[in-house]
N, C-alpha and C positions, 0 to 999 in steps of 0.2 A: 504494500500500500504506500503511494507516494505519500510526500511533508504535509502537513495540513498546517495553513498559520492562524492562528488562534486569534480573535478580535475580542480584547475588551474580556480577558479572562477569567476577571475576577465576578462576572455576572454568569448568572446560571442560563442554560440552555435548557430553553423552549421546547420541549420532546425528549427531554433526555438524552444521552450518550449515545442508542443505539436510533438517532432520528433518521430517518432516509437523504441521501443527498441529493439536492437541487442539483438541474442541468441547466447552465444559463451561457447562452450567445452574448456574447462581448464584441462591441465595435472599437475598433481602434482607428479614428477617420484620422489620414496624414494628408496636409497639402502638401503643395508642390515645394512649399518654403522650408518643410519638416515641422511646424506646428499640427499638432493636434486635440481634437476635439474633448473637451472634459464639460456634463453637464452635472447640474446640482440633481440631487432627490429630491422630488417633491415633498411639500406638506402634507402629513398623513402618513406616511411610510418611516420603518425603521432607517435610521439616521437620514433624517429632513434635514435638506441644508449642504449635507458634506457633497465634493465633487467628485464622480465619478466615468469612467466611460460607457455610454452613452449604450441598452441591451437590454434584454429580459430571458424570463424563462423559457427553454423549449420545452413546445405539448408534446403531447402523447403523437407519435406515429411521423414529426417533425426532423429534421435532422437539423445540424449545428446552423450549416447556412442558411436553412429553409426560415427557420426562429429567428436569426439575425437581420432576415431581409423584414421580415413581419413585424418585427421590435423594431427596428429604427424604420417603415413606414410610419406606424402608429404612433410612434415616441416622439419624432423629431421630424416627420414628414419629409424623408427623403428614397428614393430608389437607389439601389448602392450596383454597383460593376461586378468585378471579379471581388470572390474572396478570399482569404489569403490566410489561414489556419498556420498562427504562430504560436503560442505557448498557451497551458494551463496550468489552473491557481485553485489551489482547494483550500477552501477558507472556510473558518470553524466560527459564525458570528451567532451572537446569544438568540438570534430570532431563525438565523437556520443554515444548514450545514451545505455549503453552496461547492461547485464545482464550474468552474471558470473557464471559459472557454474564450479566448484574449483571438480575434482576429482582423488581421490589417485588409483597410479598406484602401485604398488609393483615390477610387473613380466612384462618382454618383453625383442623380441629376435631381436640381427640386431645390429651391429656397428651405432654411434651415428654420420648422416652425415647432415651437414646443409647445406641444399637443395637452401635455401634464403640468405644465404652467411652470417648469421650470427653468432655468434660466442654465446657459451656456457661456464657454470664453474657449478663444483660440489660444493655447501655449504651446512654450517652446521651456527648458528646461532654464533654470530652475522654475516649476510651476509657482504663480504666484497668485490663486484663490486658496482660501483654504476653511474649513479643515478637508482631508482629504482622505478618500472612505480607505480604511486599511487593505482593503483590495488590490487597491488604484496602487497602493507606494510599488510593491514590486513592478510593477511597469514600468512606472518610473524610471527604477531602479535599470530595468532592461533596455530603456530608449538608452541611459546615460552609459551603459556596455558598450552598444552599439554603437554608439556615436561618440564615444572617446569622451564625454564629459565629466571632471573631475568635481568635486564638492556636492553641497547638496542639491536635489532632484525639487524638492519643496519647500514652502516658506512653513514652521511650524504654527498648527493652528492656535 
């Protein structure tokens, strides 16, 4: 079983130890410039507020892309190109035990409209909204590999 990173430890989990894990399609939108797309949670949902990349759950009978294309139609109202399946993140957070499926988009058409009333910003490293969902840091972490950039990835919240 791959590392699981653990969010916010010291609060107990929602279903217990043995809860089933979430499959969830992750957008990683890059322009041309190498910024990319970070939006807020909505009001209502566990951690409102903090910044994340921009996805949701896949259903039943769905596959990674199939979810990712349907989650950032409805989410952010855009049509996305090619997908581009680069890493996963299994994250252990007090409302549920998620598995992360981190994938780079390059190409999509559609003005960027949030559907959930949340709010969006284009970055480039060091991010500077914050705070930022404990998910989102190893990505972070993975843009600043790949692109040689030394110090930190984000401003602390």
């Amino acid at each position: 079983m791959s590392e699981v990173l653990v969010a916010d430890g010291d609060r107990p989990r929602q279903g217990g130890a043995d809860r089933p894990e979430v499959e969830v399609a992750v957008g990683v939108l890059v322009r041309a410039d190498g910024a990319f797309l970070l939006t807020s949670r909505p009001d209502g949902k566990p951690y409102a507020g903090y910044w994340e990349f921009p996805g949701g759950k896949v259903e039943a009978g769905e596959t990674v892309e199939q979810a990712l294309r349907r989650e950032l139609r409805e989410e952010i109202g855009i049509e996305i190109g090619a997908v581009h399946p680069w890493r996963v993140e299994r994250v252990d957070y007090p409302h549920a035990l998620v598995r992360l499926n981190f994938c780079k988009v390059h190409d999509w058409a559609g003005a960027l409209v949030m559907h959930e009333g949340q709010s969006f910003a284009w970055q480039q490293l060091p991010v500077q909204v914050a705070p930022v969902l404990p998910g989102t840091v190893p990505v972070l972490d993975w843009f600043a590999q790949e692109r040689g950039h030394a110090g930190p990835t984000h401003v602390p919240a």
